[in-house]
C-alpha positions in Angstrom: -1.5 -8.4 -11.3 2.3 -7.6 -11.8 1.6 -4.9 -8.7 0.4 -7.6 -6.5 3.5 -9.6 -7.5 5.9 -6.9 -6.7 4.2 -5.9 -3.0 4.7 -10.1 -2.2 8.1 -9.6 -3.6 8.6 -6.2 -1.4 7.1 -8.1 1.9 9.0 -11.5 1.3 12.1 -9.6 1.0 11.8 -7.6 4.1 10.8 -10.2 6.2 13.7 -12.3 4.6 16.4 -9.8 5.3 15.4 -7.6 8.2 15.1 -9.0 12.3 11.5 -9.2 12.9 10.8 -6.0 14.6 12.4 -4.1 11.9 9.8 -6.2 9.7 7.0 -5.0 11.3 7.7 -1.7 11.6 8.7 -1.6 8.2 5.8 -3.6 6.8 3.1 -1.2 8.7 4.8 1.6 7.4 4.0 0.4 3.8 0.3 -0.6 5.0 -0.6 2.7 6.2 1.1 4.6 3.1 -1.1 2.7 0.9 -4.2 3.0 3.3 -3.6 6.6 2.6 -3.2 6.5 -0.8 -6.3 4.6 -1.1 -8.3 6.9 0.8 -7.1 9.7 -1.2 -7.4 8.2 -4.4 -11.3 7.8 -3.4 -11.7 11.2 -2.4 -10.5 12.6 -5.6 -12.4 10.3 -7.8 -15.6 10.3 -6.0 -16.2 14.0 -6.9 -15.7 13.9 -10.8 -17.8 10.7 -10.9 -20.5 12.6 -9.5 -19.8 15.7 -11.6 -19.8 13.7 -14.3 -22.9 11.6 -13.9 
């Protein structure tokens, strides 16, 4: 919950400070980092679940 908080605080802040196409740039950026990080995070789990089951 306190991560959710801090990425509206992240996005809120940008869009606050920054003109609107340094927003978006910045702000799709961050979505595809953690688009990657999800993916990867998947792929490393998925293997030792299924080693482990």
């Amino acid at each position: 919950m306190v991560f959710l908080k801090f990425l509206k605080s992240i996005f809120s802040s940008i869009w606050r400070d920054a003109t609107p196409i340094q927003a978006a740039i910045i702000t799709s950026i961050i979505l595809v980092v953690l688009i990657v990080l999800i993916f990867s995070l998947v792929q490393v789990i998925v293997p030792f679940t299924y080693i482990a089951i």
